[in-house]
C-alpha positions, 0 to 999 in steps of 0.5 A: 803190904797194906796195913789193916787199917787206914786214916780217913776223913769222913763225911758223916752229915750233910754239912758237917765238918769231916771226921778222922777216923781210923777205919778197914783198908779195902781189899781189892776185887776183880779189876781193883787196884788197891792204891796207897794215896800220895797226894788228893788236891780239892775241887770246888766240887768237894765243898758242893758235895759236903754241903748239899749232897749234889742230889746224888751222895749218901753218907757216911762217904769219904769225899776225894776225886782228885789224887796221884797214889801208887799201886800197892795190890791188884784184884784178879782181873787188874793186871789184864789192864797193864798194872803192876805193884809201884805204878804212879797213877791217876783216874777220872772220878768214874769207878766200876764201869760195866763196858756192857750198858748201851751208852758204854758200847754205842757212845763211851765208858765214861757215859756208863749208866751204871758207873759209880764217882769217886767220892760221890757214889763211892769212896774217895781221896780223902784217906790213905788208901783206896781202891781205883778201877783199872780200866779207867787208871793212867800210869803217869811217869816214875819217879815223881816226888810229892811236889811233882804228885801234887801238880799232877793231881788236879789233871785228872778233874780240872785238866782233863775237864778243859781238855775235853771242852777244847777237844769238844771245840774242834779248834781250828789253827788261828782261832780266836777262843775267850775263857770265862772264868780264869781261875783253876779250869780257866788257867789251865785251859788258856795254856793249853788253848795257847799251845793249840795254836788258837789266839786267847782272850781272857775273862773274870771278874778278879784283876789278879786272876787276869793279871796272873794270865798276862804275867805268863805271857799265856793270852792275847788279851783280857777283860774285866767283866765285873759290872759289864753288860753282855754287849758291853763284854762283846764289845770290849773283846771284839777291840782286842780282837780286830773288830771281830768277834770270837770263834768259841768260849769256854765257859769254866764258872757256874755264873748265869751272866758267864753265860749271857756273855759267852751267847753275846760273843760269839760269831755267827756258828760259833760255839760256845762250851759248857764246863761250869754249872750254875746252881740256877737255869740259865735263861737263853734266847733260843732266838739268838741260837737260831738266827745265829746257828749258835752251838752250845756243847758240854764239856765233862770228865772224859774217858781214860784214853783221853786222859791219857792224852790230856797227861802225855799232852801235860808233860810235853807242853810243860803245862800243869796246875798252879798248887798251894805251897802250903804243906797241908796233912789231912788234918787239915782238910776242914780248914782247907774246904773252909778256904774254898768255900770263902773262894780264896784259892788264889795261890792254886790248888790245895794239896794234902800230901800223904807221904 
């Protein structure tokens, strides 16, 4: 049974450090699950939450969408969805969807215009218990130890995010694909690009993120783009490529010139895919998409079936996230935003361990 009361990290202010608090553990409600938190990771987006509000946050919030937990109660209607007491599970940020909205019926649940995000709209990761919605939970397979959770974790926002981008892509077998941008949704998203079948080429600006990706045997080739112009990048790619240049490119950073470079390297009806978002408009030659039958897709947070099939698709690969050995407590968790904002996430993804 859950204790009346709960450690948490609050958001208080719009950037201010977080507060541990003692506060109420919420109670379950119809399709809630009630979850003890074992592990919540940080996203770059937690750090743009805390700091601007994303025009979408009110405060006080405890921030947190990325997090393997264990089903500790469930609401009347949980266990309709096939949870029980002791599940190890994972979701997708989106909560409380109504499945009765015209986007839920005619296009998918996680369109909902009525849903809430976790630790956006409602409570987060960032505290000892929460509560999860049952219909977008995934059960992910027992017996997993705290450092198992912790390279779980980041799927269910990095991972399932470059899933979605490569499954929006429709890769066809001996395509040649480029990632813009291998940090934590690139490196994922070049294994599993890799275990598709496609040939990968990676980009970035930082020569260890590269040479981390060569190391693991996970691209075909790479290019630093730091300082190169659009038709420069195209030209770099297209040696490694046999003169040719790219079938699709996935864009996992929210950098305008990413962009510029990803329009300037695809072939004629190539698509390009849409994961990171700039804080500034990206400026296209709407020319260029024309004249080239370009296709320019957005890559997002799917639904549970297909985060389902990104963590069966995780395990049968063996592919997982990079995590920070570092043993951090929620204590910690100021210090750890802090390191994010100063982008220095080169030894993977943060974990707060719980228990």
């Amino acid at each position: 049974m859950a204790p009346p009361t709960m450690k948490a990290a609050i958001c208080k202010e719009l950037g201010k450090p977080l507060i541990i608090e003692q506060i109420p553990t919420p109670t379950p409600n119809a399709r809630d699950l009630l979850v003890r938190v074992k592990v919540a990771t940080v996203c770059h987006s937690d750090t743009a939450l805390i700091d601007t509000g994303l025009g979408m946050a009110t405060f006080p919030l405890i921030p947190g969408h990325e997090a393997i937990s264990v089903v500790e109660d469930l609401g009347p209607d949980a266990a309709a969805h096939g949870f029980k007491k002791g599940d190890l599970v994972g979701a997708p940020a989106w909560h409380n969807i109504c499945f009765s909205c015209r986007e839920c019926v005619e296009i998918g649940p996680s369109f909902c215009t009525r849903k809430l995000v976790k630790g956006v709209s409602c409570e987060g990761y960032f505290a000892e218990y929460t509560l999860v919605d049952a219909a977008t939970a995934v059960v992910v397979p027992g017996g997993a130890g705290v450092e198992d959770a912790a390279r779980l974790s980041p799927l269910f926002c990095a991972g399932v995010t470059v899933w979605d981008a490569l499954r929006r892509a429709q890769l066809q077998p001996g395509e040649a694909l480029g990632v813009v941008g291998i940090g934590g949704l690139g490196e994922i998203a070049v294994r599993y690009a890799q275990a598709l079948g496609v040939r990968v080429f990676g980009l970035d600006v930082s020569e260890r993120q590269l040479q981390g990706v060569v190391e693991k045997g996970v691209v075909d080739g790479v290019v630093n783009v730091r300082g190169l112009a659009p038709l420069e990048v195209r030209g770099k790619v297209a040696e490694l490529n046999g003169g040719r240049p790219l079938d699709v490119v996935v864009v996992t950073v929210g950098a305008v010139p990413a962009y510029q470079s990803a329009l300037a390297m695809v072939r004629p009806e190539g698509r390009v895919i849409a994961v990171g978002i700039p804080e500034q408009d990206v400026p296209v030659s709407m020319a260029l998409v024309a004249t080239q039958a370009l296709k320019v897709i957005g890559g997002r947070v799917p639904d549970q079936v297909d985060c389902a099939r990104c963590v069966d698709f995780s395990f049968r690969k063996g592919i997982f996230p990079r995590v920070n050995p570092r043993q951090f407590q929620l204590e910690d968790i100021n210090e750890m935003l802090d390191l994010m904002r100063a982008g220095k996430v080169e030894d993977g993804r943060m974990a707060i361990r719980f228990f």
